[in-house]
C-alpha positions in Angstrom: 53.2 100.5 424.5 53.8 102.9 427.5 51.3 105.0 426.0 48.5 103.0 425.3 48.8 100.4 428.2 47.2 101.2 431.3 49.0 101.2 434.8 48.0 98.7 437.3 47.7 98.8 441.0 51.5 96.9 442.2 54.1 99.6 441.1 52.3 101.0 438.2 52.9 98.5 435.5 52.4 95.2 434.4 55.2 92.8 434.2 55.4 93.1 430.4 55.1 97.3 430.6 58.4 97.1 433.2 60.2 95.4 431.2 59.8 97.7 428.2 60.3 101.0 431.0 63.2 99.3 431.7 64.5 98.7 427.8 63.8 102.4 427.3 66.1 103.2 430.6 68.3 101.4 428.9 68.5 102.3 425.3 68.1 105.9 426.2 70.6 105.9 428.3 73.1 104.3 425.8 71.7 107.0 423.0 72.1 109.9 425.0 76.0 108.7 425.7 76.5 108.1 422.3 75.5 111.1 420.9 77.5 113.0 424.1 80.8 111.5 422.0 79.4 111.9 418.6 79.4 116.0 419.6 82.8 116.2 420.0 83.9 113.3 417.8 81.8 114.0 414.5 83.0 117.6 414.9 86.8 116.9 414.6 85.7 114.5 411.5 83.5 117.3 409.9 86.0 120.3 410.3 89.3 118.1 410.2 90.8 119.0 413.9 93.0 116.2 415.3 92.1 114.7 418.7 95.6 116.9 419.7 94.0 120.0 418.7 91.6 119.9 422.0 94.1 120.9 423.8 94.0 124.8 422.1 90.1 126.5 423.0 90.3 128.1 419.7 90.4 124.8 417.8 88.2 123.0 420.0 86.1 126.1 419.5 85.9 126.0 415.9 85.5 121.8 415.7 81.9 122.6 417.9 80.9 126.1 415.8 82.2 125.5 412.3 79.8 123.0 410.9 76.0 122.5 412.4 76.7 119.0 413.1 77.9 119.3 416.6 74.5 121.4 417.1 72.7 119.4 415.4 74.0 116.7 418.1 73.6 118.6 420.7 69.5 118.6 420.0 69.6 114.9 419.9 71.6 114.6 423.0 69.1 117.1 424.6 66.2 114.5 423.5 68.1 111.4 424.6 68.2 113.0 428.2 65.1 113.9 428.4 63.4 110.5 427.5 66.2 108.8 430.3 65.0 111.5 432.6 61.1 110.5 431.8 62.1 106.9 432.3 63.4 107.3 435.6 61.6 109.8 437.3 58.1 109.1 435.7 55.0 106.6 435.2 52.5 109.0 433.3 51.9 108.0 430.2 51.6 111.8 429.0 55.5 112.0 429.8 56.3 109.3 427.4 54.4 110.7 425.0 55.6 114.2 425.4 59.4 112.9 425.2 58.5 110.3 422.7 57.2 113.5 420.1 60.6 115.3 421.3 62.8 112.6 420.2 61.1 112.0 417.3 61.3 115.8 415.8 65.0 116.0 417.3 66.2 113.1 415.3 66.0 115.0 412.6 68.5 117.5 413.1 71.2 115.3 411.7 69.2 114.4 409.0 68.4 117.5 407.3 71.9 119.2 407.7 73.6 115.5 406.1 74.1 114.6 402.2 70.5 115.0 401.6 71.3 118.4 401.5 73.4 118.9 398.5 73.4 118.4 395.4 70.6 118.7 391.9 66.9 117.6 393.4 67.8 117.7 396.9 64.6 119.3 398.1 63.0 115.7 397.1 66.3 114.2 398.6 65.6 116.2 402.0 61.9 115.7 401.9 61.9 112.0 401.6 64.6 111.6 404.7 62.6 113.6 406.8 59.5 111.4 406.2 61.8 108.4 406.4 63.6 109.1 409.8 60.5 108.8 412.1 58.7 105.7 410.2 62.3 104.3 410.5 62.7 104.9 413.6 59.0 104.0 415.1 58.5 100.8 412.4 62.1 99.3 413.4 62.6 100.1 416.9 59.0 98.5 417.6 59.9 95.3 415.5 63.4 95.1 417.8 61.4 96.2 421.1 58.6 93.3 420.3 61.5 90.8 419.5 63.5 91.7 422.9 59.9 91.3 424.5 59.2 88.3 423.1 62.3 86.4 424.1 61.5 87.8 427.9 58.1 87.0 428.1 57.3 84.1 425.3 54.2 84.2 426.2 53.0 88.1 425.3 53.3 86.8 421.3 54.3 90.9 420.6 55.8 90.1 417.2 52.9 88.2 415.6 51.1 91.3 416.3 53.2 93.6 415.5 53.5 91.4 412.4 49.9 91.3 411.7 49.5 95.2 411.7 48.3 97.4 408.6 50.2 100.2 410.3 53.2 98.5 410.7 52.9 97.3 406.8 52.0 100.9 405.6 55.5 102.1 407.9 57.6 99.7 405.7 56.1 100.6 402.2 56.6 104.0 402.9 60.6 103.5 403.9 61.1 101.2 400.5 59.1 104.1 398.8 61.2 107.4 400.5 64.6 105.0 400.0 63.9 104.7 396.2 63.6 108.6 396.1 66.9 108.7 398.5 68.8 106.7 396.0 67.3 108.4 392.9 68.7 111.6 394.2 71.9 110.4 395.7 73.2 108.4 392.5 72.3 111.8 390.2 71.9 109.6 387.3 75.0 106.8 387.9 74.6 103.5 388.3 74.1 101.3 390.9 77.7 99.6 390.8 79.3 103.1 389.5 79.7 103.7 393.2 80.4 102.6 396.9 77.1 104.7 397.8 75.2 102.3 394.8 76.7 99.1 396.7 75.1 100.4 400.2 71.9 101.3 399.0 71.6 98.0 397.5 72.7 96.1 401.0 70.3 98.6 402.8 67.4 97.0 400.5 68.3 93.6 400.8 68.2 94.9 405.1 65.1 95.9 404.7 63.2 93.1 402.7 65.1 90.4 405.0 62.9 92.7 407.6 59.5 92.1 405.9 60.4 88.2 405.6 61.1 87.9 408.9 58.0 89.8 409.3 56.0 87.4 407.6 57.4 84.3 409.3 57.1 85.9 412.5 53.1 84.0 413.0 54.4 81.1 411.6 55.3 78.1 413.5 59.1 78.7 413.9 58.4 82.1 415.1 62.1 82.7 416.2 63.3 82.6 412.9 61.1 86.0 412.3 63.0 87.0 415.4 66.7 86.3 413.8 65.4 87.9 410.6 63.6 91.1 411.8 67.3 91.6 413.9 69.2 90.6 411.3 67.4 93.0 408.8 67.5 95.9 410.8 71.0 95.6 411.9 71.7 96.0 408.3 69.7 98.9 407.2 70.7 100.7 410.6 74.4 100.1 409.4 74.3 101.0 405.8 72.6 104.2 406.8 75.3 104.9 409.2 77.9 104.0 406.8 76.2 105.9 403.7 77.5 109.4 406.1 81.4 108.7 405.8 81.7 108.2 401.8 80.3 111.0 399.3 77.9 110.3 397.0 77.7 110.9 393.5 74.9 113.6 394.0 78.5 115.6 396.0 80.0 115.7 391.9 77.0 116.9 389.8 77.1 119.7 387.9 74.9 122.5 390.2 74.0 126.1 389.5 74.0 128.6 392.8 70.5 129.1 392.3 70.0 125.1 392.8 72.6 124.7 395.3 70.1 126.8 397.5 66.8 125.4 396.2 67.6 122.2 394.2 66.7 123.4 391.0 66.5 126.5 389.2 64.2 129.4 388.2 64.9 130.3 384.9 61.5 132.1 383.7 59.7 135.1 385.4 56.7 134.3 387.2 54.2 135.1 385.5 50.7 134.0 385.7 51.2 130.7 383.3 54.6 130.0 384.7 52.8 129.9 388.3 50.1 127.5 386.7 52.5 125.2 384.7 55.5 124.9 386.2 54.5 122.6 388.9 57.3 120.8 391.3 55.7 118.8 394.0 56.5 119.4 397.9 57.3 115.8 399.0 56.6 116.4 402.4 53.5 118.8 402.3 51.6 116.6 399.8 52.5 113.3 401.8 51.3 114.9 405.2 48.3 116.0 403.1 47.6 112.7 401.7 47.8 110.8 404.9 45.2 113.6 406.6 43.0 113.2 404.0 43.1 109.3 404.1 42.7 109.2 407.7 39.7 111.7 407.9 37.8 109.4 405.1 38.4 106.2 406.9 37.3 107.6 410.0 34.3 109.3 407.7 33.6 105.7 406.4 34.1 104.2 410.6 30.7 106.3 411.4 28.9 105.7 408.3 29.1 101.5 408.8 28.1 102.0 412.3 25.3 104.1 411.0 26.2 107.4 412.7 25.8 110.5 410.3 28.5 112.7 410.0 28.1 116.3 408.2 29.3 116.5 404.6 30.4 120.0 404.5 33.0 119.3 407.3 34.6 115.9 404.9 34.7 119.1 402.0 36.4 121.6 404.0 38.9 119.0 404.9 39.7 118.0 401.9 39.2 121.5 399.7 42.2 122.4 402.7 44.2 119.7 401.5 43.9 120.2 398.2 44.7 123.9 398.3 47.7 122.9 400.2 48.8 120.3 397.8 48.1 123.2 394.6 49.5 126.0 396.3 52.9 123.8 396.8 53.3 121.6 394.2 52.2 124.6 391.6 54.6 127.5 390.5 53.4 129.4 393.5 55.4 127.3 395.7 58.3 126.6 393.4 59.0 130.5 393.1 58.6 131.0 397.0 61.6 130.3 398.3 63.4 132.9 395.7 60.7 135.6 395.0 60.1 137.4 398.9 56.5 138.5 396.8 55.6 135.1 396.7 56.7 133.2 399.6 54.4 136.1 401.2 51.4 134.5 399.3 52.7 131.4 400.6 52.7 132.2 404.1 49.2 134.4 404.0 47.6 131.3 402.2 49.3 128.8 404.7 48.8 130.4 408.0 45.0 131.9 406.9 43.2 130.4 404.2 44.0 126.7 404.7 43.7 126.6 408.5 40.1 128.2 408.0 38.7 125.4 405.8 40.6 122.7 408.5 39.5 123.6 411.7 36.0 123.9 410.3 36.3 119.8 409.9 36.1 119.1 413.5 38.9 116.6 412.6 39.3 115.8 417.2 35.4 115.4 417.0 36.0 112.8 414.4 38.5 111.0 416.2 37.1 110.7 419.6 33.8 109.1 417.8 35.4 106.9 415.2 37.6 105.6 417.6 34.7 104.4 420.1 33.2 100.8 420.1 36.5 99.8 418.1 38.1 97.7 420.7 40.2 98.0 423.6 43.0 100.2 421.7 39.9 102.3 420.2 38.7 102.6 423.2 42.5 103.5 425.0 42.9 106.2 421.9 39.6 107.5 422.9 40.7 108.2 426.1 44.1 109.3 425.5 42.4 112.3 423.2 40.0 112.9 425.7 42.8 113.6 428.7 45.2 115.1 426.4 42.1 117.8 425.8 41.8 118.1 429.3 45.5 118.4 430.0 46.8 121.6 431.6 49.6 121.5 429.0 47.0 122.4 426.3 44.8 124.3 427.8 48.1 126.6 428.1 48.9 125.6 425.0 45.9 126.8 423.5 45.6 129.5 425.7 43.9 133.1 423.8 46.9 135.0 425.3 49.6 132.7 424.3 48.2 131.7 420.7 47.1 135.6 420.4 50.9 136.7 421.1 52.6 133.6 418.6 50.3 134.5 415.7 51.3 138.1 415.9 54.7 138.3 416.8 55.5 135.2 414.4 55.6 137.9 411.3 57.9 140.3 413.5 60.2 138.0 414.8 60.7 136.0 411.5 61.1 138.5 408.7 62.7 141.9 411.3 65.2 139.8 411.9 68.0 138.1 410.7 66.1 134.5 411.4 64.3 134.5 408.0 67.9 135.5 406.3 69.2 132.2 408.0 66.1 130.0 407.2 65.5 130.9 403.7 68.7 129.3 403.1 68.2 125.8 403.3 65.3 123.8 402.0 65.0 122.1 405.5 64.0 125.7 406.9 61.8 126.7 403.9 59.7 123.2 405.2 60.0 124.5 408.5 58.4 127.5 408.2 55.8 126.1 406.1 54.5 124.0 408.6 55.3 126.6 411.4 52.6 128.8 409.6 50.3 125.8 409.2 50.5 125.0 412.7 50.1 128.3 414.1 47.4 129.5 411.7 45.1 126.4 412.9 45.8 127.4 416.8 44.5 130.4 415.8 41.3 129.8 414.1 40.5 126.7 416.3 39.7 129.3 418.8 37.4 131.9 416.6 35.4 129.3 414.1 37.2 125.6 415.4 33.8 123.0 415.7 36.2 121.0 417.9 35.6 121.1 421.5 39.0 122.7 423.1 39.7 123.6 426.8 38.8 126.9 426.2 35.8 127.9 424.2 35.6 131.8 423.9 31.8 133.6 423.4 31.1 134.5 420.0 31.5 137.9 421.0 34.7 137.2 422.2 35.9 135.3 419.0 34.6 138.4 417.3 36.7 140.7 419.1 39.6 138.2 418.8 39.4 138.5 415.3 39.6 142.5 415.0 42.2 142.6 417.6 44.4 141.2 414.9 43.9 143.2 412.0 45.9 145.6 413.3 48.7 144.3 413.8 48.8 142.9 410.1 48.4 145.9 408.7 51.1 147.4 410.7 53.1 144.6 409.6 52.7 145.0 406.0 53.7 148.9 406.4 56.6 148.3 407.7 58.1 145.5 405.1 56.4 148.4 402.3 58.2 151.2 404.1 61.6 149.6 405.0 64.9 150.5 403.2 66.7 147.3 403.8 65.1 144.3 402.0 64.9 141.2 404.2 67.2 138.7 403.0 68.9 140.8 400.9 72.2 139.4 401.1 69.8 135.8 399.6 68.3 137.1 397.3 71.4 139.0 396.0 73.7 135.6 395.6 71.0 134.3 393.7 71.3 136.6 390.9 67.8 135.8 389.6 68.0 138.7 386.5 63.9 138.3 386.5 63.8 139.6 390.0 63.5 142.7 391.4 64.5 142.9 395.5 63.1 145.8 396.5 59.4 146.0 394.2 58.9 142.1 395.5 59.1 143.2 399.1 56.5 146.6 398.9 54.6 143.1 396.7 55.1 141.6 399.9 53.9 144.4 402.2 50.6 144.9 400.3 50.1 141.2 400.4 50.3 141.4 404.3 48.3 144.5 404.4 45.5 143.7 402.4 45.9 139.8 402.0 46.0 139.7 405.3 42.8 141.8 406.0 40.6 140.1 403.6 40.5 136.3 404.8 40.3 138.0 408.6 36.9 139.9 407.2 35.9 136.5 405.4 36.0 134.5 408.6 34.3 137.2 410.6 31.5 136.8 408.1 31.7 132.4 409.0 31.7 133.9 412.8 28.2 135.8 412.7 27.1 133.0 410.4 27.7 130.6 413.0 26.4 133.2 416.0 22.9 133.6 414.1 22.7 129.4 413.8 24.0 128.9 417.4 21.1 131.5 418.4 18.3 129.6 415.9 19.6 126.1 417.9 19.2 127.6 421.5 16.2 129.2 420.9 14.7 125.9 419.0 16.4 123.8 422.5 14.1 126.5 424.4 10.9 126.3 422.7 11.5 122.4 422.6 11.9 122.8 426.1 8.8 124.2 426.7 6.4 122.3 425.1 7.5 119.4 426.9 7.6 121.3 430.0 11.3 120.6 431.2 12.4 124.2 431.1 11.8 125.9 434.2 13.0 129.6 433.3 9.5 131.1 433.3 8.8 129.4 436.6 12.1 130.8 437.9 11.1 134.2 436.8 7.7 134.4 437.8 8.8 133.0 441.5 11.6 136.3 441.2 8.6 138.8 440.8 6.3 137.7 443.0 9.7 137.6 445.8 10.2 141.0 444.6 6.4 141.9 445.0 6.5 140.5 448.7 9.6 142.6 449.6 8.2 145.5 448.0 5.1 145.0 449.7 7.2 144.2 453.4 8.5 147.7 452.1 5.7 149.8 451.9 3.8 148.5 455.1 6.7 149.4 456.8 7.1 152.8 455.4 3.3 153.2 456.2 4.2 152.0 459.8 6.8 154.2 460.3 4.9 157.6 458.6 1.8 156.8 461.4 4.6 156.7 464.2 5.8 160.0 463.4 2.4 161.8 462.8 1.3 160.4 466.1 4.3 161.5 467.9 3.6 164.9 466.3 -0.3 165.1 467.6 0.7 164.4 471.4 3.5 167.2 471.0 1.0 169.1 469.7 
């Protein structure tokens, strides 16, 4: 609501917008506090130190440092201060929406490091919590900020509309869906009444359709009834969730091989080429993010084609051919094997941060919002210019910055894998997810700047985008050298506790090394081929503008030019009369000497 309502003149806000600043003063304030204790407190529960053991550093010490929990705090508590500190010190609606993206990503630290984590199938576990989490927290806090609203300002009707929302509908389907794969993974095959964890899951789903009644009956005549149920619900499911972290679930007892206590399931076969084609595992989260991109970019696709405006066809199939390679490449044995074949998580990342971000930026998927979201209403028309500022912003233009993107897509490879930070990483399922879309991210910063359609705050020259390019071949093939030439495998000490007896350590990473040497030189070479492609039609449009120009006689360059001649010819001429002047001076001086 901060971010989409505009200020007004008397202190910024309307009286509706205060009092929503002033429940997120509030809230934050009380989160930030909360999670302050919880560092200490869920530390000394994790670890088992007594509250008498804070009087000794060394065991105060190892309640913080021996489990990531109190870390994993510490980045929430780091979030919650920063949206109080936004609250209080600012009005810009770029501020909320910076902190608001910070809390959200920062909730998640908890999350991924909690009993999603362990156990048989926990990469689906993890996946679907991490998708969870934000709708959660978005859907539910919305539905309890519109009620809180609503009884302060009857009149605004927030929770009808709030009720009346596709989005909002869509948010709740998708936490029943990611809850029925949270309690698939976390029973491991018991029954619902086996357990305490069976009795919670079933009170959180009883929480959460309460929510969707109260939902429903929100429009209705007895609207506070809605009110008491949407509370009521989510008081429920917020509760069971926080309870569900003190009692083990049956997914703690299952039978688990090392290999699946690091990935979730295990490799038995070698990977060869019909192994990488059959054995498919989907990535929950990858192939959810791609579905909702590709869902989005058609409905905006569809937007233009009712109001009649064309939009070009190979930009829909480079978005979705993007997509789709990134849903194949993940769900397939390719990205099953990644995370315990070096060789293959190299593919991964090549395909990721290269091949996939070159079909996507070539989609113009910012073009497509800023026109789909016109003539749609006053929120169409507020997202419009939201987009439009954000472009503008000076935190993107450095964002997007050559330098800055220039210097993360190159040192990304060094400071990942010739260090111990891929060793740490590859450990967890949670960082295999985050490098994924690390790559992904950084890969379509990149290219958004040599063969992006988008309009960004800094368009480089094609010459410039060309030189761009070539600058960082070199540094790849470096790169891939060094991984060929090292001694020391990276993540040996990984791959070694796996005990995979198909896989060799050392031949996977000079596999790996050739991948980044020549995989990485090929789709560079491809896209410099898409650059002059693009140069030669940019140069066919101009020169088409030109003549266009001409015949209708708005262009004025000849005019210019001619007008720059003839000034020449005139000074030229001033020139030579004056040389002329100056040579009959000096003879005659020279005849009266004479």
């Amino acid at each position: 609501m901060l971010i989409f309502t505009p200020r007004t003149a008397q202190l910024g806000r309307t009286r509706t917008t205060a009092t929503a600043q002033a429940l997120v003063r509030a809230c934050s304030g009380v989160w930030a506090t909360a999670v302050l204790l919880l560092i200490v407190v869920d530390g000394l529960n994790t670890t088992g130190v007594s509250l008498t053991g804070l009087d000794s550093p060394e065991q105060l010490w190892f309640a913080l440092t021996g489990t990531f929990y109190p870390a994993a705090w510490l980045i929430v508590f780091a979030a919650a201060f920063t949206v109080f500190s936004v609250s209080i010190l600012s009005e810009s609606w770029a501020a909320y929406a910076v902190s608001l993206w910070i809390g959200m990503i920062a909730i998640l630290a908890p999350v991924v490091i909690s009993q999603v984590l362990v156990g048989p199938n926990h990469d689906f576990g993890e996946d679907a919590a991490i998708i969870q989490t934000p709708v959660a927290t978005v859907v539910l806090g919305l539905l309890l900020v519109g009620v809180l609203l609503d009884i302060g300002h009857p009149s605004g009707r927030i929770m009808p509309q709030l009720s009346c929302s596709r989005l909002m509908w869509a948010g709740l389907i998708s936490i029943g869906g990611t809850d029925v794969v949270i309690s698939v993974f976390k029973l491991a095959g018991t029954a619902l009444t086996d357990s305490i964890t069976g009795w919670q899951l079933t009170t959180r789903w009883i929480g959460l359709l309460v929510v969707a009644l109260g939902m429903l009956t929100a429009s209705s005549t007895r609207p506070q009834w809605g009110r008491l149920g949407v509370v009521a619900g989510v008081t429920v499911w917020v509760t069971m969730t926080a309870a569900m972290t003190f009692i083990p679930s049956p997914n703690y007892f299952a039978p688990n091989s090392i290999v699946a206590v690091f990935l979730g399931y295990t490799l038995d076969a070698a990977p060869d080429p019909i192994i990488l084609l059959t054995h498919w595992r989907i990535n929950l989260l990858l192939t959810t993010i791609a579905a909702v991109a590709m869902i989005g970019y058609c409905l905006g696709v569809r937007r233009l084609r009712r109001r009649g405006d064309h939009w070009p066809v190979l930009r829909t199939i480079c978005w979705l051919i993007g997509w789709l390679l990134t849903i194949v490449l993940m769900g397939s044995g390719i990205g099953k094997y990644s995370p315990g074949d070096f060789g293959i998580h190299m593919v991964v990342h090549m395909t990721l941060n290269m091949l996939i971000p070159s079909f996507l930026v070539g989609a113009g998927p910012i073009t497509l919002l800023l026109r789909a979201s016109t003539g749609t209403g006053p929120l169409g028309h507020m997202v419009h210019a939201r987009v439009n500022q954000v472009i503008n912003s000076p935190g993107l233009r450095l964002l997007l910055h050559p330098l800055f993107v220039f210097v993360v897509y190159v040192a990304s490879y060094y400071a990942l894998y010739l260090s111990p930070l891929f060793g740490e990483l590859i450990r967890y399922h949670w960082g295999h997810q985050l490098m994924n879309v690390h790559f992904l991210i950084v890969g379509y910063m990149f290219f958004s700047l040599v063969i992006g359609v988008d309009k960004l705050p800094f368009e480089l020259p094609h010459i410039g985008r060309l030189g761009y390019v070539i600058a960082a071949m070199p540094f790849h093939a470096f790169f891939g050298i060094v991984l060929m030439m090292t001694n020391t495998p990276v993540a040996q000490n990984f791959y070694r506790t796996l005990d995979l007896p198909w896989l060799d350590i050392a031949a996977e990473q000079y596999f790996a090394g050739g991948i980044a040497w020549a995989g990485g030189e090929l789709p560079l070479l491809g896209v410099v081929i898409v650059l002059a492609v693009q140069w030669t039609r940019q140069d066919k449009r101009d020169a088409k503008r030109f003549d266009r120009h001409e015949d209708a006689g708005l262009s004025d360059e000849f005019a210019a030019y001619n007008d720059m001649l003839r000034r020449l010819a005139e000074r030229d001429g001033v020139a030579v009369a004056a040389d002329a002047t100056s040579r009959s001076e000096k003879e005659g001086l020279k005849y009266n000497e004479q």
